[in-house]
PyMOL Python script that loads the backbone (N, CA, C, O; Angstrom):
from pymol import cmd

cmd.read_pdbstr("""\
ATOM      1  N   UNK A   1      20.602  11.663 -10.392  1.00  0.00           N
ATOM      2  CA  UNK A   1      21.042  10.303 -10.141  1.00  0.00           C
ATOM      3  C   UNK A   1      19.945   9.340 -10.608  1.00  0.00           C
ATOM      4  O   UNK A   1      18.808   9.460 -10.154  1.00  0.00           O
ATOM      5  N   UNK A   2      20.204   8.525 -11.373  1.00  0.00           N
ATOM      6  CA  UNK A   2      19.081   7.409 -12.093  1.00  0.00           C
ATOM      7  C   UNK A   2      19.204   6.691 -11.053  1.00  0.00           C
ATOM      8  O   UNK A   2      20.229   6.571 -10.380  1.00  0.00           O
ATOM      9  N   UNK A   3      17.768   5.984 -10.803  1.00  0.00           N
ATOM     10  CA  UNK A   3      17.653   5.060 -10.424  1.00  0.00           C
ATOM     11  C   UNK A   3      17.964   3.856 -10.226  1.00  0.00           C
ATOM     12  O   UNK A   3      18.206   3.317 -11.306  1.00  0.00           O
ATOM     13  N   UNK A   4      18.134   2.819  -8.930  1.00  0.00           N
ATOM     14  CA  UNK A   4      18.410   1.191  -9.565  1.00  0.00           C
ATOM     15  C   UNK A   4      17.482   0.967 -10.034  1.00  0.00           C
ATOM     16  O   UNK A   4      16.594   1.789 -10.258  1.00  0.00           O
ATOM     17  N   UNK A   5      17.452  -0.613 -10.390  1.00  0.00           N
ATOM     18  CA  UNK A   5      16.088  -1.161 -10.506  1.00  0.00           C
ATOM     19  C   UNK A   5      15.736  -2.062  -9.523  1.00  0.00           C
ATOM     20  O   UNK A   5      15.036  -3.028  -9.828  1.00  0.00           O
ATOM     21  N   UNK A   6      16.187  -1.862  -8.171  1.00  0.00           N
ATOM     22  CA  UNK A   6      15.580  -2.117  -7.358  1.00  0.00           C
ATOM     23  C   UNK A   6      14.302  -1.472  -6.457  1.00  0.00           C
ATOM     24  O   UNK A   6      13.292  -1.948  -5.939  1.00  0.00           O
ATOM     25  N   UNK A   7      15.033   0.168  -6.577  1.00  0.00           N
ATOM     26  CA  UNK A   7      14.215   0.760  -6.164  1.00  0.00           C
ATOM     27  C   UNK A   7      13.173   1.033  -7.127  1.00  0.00           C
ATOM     28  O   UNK A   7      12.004   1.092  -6.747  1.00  0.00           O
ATOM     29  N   UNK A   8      13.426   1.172  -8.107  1.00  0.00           N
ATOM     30  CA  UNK A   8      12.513   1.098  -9.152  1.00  0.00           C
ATOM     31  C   UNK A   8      11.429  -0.200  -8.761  1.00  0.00           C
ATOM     32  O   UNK A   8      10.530   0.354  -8.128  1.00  0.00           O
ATOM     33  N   UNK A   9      11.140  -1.557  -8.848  1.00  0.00           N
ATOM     34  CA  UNK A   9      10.436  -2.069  -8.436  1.00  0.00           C
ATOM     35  C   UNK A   9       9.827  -2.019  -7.403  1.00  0.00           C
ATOM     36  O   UNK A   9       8.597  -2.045  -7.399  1.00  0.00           O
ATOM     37  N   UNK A  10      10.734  -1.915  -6.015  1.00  0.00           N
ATOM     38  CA  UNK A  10      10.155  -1.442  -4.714  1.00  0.00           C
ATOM     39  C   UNK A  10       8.935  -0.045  -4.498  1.00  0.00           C
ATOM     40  O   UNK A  10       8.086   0.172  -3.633  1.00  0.00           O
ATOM     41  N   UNK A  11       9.351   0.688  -5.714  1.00  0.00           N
ATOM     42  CA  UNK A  11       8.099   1.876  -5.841  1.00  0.00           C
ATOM     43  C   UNK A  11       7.225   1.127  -6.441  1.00  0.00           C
ATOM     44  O   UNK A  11       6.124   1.100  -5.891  1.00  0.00           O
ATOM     45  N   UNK A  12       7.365   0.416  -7.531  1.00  0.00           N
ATOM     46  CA  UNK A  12       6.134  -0.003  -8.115  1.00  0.00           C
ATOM     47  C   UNK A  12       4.932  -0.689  -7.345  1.00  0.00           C
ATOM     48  O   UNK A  12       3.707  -0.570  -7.351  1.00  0.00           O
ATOM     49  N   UNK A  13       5.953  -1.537  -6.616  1.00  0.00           N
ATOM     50  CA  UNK A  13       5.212  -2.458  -5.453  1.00  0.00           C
ATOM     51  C   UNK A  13       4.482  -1.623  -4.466  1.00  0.00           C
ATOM     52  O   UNK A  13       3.386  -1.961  -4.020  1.00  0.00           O
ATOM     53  N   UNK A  14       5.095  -0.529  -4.125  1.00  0.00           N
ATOM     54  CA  UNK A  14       4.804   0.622  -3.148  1.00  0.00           C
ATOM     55  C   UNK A  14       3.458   1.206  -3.578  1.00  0.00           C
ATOM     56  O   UNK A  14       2.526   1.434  -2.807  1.00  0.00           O
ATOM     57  N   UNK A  15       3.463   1.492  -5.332  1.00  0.00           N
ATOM     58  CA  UNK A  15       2.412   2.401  -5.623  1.00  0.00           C
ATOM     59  C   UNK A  15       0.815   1.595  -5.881  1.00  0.00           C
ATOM     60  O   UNK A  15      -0.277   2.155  -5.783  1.00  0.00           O
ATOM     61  N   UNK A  16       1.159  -0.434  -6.372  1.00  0.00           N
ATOM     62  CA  UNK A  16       0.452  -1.080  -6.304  1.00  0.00           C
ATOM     63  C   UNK A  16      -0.151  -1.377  -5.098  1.00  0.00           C
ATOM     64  O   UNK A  16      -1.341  -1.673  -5.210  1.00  0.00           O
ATOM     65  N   UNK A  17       0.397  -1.392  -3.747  1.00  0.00           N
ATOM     66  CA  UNK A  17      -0.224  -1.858  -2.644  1.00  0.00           C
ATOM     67  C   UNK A  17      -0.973  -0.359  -1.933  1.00  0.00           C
ATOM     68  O   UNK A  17      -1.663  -0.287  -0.917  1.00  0.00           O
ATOM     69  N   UNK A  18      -0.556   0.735  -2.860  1.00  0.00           N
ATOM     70  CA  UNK A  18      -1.148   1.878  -2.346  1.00  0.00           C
ATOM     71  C   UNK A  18      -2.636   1.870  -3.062  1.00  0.00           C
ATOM     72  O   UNK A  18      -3.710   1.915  -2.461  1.00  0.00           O
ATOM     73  N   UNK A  19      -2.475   1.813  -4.245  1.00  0.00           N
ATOM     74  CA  UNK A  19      -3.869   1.667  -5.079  1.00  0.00           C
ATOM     75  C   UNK A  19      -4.695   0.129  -4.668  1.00  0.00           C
ATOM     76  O   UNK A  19      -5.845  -0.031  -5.076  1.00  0.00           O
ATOM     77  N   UNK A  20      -4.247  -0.584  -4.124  1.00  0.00           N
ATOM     78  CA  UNK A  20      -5.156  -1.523  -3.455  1.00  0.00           C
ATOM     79  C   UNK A  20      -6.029  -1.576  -2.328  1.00  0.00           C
ATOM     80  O   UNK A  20      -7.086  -2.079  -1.947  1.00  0.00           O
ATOM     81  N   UNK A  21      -4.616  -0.435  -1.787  1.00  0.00           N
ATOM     82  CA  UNK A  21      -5.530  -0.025  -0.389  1.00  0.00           C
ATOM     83  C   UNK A  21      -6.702   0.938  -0.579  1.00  0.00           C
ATOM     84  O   UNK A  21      -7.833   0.781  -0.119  1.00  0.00           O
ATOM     85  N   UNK A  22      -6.303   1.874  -1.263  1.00  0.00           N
ATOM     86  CA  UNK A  22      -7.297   2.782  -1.800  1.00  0.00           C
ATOM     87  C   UNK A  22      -8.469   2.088  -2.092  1.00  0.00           C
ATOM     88  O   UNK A  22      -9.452   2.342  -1.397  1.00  0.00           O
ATOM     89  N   UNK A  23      -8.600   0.928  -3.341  1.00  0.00           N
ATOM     90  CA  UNK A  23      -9.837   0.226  -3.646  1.00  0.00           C
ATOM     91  C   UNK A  23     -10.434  -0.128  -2.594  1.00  0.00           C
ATOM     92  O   UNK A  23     -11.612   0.152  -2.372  1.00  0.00           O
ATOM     93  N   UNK A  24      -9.736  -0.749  -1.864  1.00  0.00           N
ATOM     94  CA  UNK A  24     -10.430  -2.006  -0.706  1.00  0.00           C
ATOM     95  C   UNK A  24     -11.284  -0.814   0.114  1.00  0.00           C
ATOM     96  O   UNK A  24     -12.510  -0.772   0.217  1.00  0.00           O
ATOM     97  N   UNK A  25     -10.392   0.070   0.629  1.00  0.00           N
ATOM     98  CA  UNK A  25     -11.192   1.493   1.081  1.00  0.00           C
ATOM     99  C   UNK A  25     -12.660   1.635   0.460  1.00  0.00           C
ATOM    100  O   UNK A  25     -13.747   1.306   0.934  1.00  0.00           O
ATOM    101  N   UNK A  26     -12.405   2.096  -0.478  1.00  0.00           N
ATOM    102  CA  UNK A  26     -13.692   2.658  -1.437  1.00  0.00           C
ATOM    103  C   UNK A  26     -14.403   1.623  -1.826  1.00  0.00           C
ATOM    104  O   UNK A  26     -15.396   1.841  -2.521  1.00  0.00           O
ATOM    105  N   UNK A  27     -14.038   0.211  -1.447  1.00  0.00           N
ATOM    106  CA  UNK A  27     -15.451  -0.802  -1.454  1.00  0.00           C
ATOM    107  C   UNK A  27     -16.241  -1.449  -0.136  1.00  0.00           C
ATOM    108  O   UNK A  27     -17.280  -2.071   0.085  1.00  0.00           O
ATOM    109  N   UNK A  28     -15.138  -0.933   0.581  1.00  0.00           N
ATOM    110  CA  UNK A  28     -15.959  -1.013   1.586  1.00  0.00           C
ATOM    111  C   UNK A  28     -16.831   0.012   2.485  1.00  0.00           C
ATOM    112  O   UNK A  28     -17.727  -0.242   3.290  1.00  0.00           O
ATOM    113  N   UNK A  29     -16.235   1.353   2.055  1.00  0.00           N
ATOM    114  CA  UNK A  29     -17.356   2.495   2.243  1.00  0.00           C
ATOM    115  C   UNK A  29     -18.746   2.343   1.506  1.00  0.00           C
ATOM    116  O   UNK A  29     -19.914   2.579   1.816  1.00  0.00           O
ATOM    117  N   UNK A  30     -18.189   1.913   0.547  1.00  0.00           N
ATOM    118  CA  UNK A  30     -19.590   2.033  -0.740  1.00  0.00           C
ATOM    119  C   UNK A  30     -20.532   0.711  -0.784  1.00  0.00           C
ATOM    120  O   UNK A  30     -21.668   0.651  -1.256  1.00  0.00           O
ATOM    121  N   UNK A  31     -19.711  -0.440  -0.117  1.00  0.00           N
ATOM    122  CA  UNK A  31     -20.733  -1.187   0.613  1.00  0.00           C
ATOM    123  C   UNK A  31     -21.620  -0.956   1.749  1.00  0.00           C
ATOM    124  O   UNK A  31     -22.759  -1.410   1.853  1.00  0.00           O
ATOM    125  N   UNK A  32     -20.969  -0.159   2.658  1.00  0.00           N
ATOM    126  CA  UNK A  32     -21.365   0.253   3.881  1.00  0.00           C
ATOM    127  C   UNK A  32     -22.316   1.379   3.503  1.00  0.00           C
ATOM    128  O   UNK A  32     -23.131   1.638   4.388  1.00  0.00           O
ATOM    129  N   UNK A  33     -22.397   2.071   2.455  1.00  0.00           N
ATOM    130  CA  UNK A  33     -23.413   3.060   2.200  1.00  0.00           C
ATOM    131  C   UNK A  33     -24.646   2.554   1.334  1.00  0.00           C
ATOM    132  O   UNK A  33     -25.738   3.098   1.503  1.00  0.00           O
ATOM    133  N   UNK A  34     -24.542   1.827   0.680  1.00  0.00           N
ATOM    134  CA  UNK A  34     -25.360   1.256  -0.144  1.00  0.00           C
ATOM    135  C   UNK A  34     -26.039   0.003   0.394  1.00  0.00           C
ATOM    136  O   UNK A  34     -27.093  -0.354  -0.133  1.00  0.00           O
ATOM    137  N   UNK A  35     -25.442  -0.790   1.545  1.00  0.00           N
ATOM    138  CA  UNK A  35     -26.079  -1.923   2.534  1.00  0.00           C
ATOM    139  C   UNK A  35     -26.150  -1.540   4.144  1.00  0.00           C
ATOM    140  O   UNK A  35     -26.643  -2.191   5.065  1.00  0.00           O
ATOM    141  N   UNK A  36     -25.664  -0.604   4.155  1.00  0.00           N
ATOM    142  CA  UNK A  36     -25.086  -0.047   5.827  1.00  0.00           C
ATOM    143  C   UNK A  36     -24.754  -1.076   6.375  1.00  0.00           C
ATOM    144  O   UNK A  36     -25.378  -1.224   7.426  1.00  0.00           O
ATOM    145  N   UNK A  37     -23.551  -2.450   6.008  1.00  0.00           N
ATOM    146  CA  UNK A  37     -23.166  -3.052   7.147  1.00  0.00           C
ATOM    147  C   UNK A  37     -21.609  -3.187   6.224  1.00  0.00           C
ATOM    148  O   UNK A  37     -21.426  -2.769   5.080  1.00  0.00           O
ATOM    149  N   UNK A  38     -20.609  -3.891   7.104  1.00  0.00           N
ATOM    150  CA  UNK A  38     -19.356  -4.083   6.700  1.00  0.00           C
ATOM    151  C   UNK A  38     -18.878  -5.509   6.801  1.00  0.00           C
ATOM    152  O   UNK A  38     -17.855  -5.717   7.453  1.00  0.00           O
ATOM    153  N   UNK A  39     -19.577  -6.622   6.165  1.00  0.00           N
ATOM    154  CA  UNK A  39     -18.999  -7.633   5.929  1.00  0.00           C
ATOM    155  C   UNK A  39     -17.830  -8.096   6.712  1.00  0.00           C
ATOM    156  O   UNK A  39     -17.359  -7.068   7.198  1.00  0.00           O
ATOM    157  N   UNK A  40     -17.113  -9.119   7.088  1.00  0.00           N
ATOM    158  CA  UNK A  40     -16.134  -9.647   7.401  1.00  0.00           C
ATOM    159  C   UNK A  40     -15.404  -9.637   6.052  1.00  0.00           C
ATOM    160  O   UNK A  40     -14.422  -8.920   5.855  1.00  0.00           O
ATOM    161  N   UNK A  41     -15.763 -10.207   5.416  1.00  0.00           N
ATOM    162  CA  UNK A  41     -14.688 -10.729   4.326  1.00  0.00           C
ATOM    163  C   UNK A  41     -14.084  -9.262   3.661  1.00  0.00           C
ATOM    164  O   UNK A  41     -12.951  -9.083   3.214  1.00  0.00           O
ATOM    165  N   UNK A  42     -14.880  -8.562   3.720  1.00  0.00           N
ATOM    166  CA  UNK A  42     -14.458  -6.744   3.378  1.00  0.00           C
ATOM    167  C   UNK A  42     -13.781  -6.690   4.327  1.00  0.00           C
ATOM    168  O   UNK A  42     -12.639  -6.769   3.874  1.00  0.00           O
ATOM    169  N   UNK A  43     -13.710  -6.586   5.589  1.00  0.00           N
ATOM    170  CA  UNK A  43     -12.722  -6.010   6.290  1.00  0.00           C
ATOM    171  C   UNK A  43     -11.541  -7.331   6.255  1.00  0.00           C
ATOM    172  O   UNK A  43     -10.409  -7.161   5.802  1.00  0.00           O
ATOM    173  N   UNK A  44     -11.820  -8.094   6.577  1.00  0.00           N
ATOM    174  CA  UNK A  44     -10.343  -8.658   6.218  1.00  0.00           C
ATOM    175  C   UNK A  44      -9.427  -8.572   4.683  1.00  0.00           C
ATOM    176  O   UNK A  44      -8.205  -8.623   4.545  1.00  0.00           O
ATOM    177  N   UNK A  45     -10.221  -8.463   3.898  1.00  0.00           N
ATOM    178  CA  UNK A  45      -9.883  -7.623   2.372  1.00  0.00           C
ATOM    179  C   UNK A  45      -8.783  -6.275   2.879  1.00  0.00           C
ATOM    180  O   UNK A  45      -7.581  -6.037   2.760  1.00  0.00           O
ATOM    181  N   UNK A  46      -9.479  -5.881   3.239  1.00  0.00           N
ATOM    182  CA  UNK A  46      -9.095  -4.396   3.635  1.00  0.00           C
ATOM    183  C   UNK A  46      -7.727  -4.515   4.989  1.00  0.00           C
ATOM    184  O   UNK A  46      -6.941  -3.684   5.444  1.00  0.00           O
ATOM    185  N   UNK A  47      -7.939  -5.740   5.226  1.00  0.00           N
ATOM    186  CA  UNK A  47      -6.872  -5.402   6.574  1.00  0.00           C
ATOM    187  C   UNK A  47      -5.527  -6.046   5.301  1.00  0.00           C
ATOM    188  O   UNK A  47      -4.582  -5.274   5.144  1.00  0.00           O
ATOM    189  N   UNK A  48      -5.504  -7.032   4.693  1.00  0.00           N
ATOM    190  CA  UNK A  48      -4.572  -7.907   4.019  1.00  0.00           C
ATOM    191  C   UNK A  48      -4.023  -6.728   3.250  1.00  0.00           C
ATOM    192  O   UNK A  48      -2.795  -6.667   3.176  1.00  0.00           O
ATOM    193  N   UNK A  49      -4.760  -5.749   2.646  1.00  0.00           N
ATOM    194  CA  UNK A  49      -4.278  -4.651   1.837  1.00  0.00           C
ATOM    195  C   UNK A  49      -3.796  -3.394   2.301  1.00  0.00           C
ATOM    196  O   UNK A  49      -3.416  -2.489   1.558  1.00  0.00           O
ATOM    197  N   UNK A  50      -3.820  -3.352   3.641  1.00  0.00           N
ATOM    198  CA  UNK A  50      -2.917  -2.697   4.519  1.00  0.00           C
ATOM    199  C   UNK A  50      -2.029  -3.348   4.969  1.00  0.00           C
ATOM    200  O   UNK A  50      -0.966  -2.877   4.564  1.00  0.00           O
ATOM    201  N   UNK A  51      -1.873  -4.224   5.621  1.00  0.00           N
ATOM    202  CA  UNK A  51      -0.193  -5.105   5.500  1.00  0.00           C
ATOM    203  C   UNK A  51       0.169  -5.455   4.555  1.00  0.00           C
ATOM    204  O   UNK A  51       1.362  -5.758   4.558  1.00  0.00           O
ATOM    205  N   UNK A  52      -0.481  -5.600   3.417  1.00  0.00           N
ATOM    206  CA  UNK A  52       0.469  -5.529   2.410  1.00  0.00           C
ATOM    207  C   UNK A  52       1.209  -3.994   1.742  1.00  0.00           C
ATOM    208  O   UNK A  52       2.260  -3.865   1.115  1.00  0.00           O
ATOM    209  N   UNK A  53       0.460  -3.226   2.054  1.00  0.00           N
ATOM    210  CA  UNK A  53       0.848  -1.792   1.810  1.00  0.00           C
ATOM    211  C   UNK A  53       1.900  -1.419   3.023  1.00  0.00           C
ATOM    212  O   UNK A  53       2.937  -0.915   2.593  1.00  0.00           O
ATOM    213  N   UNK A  54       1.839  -1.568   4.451  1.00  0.00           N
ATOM    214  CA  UNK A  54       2.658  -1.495   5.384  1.00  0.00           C
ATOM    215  C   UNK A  54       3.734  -2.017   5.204  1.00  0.00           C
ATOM    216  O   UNK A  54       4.637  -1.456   5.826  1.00  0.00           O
ATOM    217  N   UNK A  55       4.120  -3.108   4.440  1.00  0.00           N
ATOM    218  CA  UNK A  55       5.384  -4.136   4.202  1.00  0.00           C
ATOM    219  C   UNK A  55       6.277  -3.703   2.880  1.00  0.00           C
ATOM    220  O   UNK A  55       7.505  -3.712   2.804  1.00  0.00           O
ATOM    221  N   UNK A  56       5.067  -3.215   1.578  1.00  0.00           N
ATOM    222  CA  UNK A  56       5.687  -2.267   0.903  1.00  0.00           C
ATOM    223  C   UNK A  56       6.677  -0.977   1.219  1.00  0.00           C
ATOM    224  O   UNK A  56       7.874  -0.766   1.018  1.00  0.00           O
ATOM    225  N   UNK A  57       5.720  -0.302   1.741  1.00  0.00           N
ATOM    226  CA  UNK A  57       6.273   0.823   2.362  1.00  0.00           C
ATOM    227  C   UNK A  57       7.726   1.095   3.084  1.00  0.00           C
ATOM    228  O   UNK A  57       8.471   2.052   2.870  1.00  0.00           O
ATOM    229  N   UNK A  58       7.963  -0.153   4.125  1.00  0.00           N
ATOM    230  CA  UNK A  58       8.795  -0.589   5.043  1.00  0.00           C
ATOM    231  C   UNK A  58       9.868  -0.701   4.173  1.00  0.00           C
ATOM    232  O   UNK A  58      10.880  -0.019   4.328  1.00  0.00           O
ATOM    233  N   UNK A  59       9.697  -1.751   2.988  1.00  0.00           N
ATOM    234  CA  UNK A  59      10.935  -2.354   1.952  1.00  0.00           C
ATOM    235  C   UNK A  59      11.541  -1.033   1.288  1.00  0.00           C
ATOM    236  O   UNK A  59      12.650  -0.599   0.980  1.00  0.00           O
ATOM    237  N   UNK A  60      10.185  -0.626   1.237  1.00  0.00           N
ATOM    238  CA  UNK A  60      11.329   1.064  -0.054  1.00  0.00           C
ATOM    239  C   UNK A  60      11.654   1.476   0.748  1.00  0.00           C
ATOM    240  O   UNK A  60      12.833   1.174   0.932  1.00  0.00           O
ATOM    241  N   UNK A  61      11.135   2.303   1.720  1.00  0.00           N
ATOM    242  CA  UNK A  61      12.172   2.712   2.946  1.00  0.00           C
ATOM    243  C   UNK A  61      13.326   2.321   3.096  1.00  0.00           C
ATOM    244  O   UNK A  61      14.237   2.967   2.578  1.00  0.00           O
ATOM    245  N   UNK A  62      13.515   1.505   3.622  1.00  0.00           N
ATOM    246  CA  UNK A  62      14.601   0.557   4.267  1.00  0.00           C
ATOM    247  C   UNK A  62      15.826   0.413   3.014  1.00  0.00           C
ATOM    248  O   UNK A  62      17.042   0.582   3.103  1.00  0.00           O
ATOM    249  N   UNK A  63      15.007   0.047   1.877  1.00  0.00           N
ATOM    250  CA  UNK A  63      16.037   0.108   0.766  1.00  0.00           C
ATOM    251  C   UNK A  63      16.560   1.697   0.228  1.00  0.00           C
ATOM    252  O   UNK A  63      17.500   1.895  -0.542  1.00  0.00           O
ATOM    253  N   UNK A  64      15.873   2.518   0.720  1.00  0.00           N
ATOM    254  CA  UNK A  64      16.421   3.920  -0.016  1.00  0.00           C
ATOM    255  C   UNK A  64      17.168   4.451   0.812  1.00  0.00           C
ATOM    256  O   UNK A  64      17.987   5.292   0.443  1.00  0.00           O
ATOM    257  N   UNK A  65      17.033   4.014   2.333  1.00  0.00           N
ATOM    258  CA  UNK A  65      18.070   4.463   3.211  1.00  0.00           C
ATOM    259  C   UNK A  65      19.335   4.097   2.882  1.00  0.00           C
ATOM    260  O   UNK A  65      20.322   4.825   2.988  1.00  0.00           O
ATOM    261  N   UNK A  66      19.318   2.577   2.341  1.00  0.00           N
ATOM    262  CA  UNK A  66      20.396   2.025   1.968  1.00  0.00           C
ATOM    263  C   UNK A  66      21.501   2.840   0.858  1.00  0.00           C
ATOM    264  O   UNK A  66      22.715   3.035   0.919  1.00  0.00           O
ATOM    265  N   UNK A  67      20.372   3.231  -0.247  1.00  0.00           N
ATOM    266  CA  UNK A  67      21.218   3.626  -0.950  1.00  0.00           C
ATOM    267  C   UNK A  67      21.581   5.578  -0.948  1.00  0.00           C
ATOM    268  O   UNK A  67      22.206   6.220  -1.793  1.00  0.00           O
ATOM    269  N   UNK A  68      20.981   6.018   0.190  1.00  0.00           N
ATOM    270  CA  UNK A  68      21.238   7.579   0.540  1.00  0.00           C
ATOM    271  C   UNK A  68      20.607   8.459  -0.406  1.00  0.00           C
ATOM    272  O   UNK A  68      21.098   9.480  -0.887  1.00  0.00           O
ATOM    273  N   UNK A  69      19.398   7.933  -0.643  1.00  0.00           N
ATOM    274  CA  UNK A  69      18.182   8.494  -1.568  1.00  0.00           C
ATOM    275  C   UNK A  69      17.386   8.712  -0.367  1.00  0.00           C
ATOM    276  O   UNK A  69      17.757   8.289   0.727  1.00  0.00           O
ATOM    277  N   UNK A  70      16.009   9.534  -0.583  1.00  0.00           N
ATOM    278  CA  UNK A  70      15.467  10.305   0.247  1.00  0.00           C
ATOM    279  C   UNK A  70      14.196   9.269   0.791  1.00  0.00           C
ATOM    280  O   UNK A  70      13.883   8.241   0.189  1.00  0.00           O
ATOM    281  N   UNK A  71      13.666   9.652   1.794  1.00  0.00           N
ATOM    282  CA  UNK A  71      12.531   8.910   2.030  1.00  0.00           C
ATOM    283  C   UNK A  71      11.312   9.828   2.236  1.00  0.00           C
ATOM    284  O   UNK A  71      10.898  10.205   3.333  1.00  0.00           O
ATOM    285  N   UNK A  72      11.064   9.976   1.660  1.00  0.00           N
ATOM    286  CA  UNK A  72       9.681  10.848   1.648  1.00  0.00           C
ATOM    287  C   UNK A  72       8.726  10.658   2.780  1.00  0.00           C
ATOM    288  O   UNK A  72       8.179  11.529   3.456  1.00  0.00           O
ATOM    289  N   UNK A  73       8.607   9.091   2.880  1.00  0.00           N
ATOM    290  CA  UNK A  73       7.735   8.574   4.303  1.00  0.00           C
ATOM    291  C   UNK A  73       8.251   8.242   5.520  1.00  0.00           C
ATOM    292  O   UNK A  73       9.309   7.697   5.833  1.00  0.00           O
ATOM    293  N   UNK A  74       7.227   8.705   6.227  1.00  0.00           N
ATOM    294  CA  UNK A  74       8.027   8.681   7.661  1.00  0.00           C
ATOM    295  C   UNK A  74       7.138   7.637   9.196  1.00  0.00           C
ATOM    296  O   UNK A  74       7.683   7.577  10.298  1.00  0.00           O
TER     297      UNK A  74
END
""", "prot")
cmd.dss("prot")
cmd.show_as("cartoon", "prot")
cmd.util.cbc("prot")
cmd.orient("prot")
């Protein structure tokens, strides 16, 4: 079954807010190892890129239920 292109975007969005989170992750470890402290503005970096990844997530969900495609995440 091909895809819409809804869900098609909704992954994209899904896989972008996943690789953001990932970064924000890995700059703020690697700040924290290389300065040993964690900034504010890093962690709020890091929190914005988890609700934005949480809201992703939610939309493909929600939309693949719709269309009786699988949801991998739970």
């Amino acid at each position: 079954m091909p895809q819409d292109e809804r869900s098609v975007e909704l992954g994209a969005r899904f896989r972008e807010a996943q690789n953001a989170l990932r970064d924000a992750r890995k700059t703020l470890d690697k700040r924290k190892a290389e300065h040993g402290d964690e900034p504010q503005w890093l962690l709020d970096a890091y929190a914005e890129a988890e609700a934005a990844f949480a809201a992703a997530a939610t939309a493909w969900a929600e939309h693949l239920e719709t269309t009786g495609r699988k949801v991998v995440r739970r």
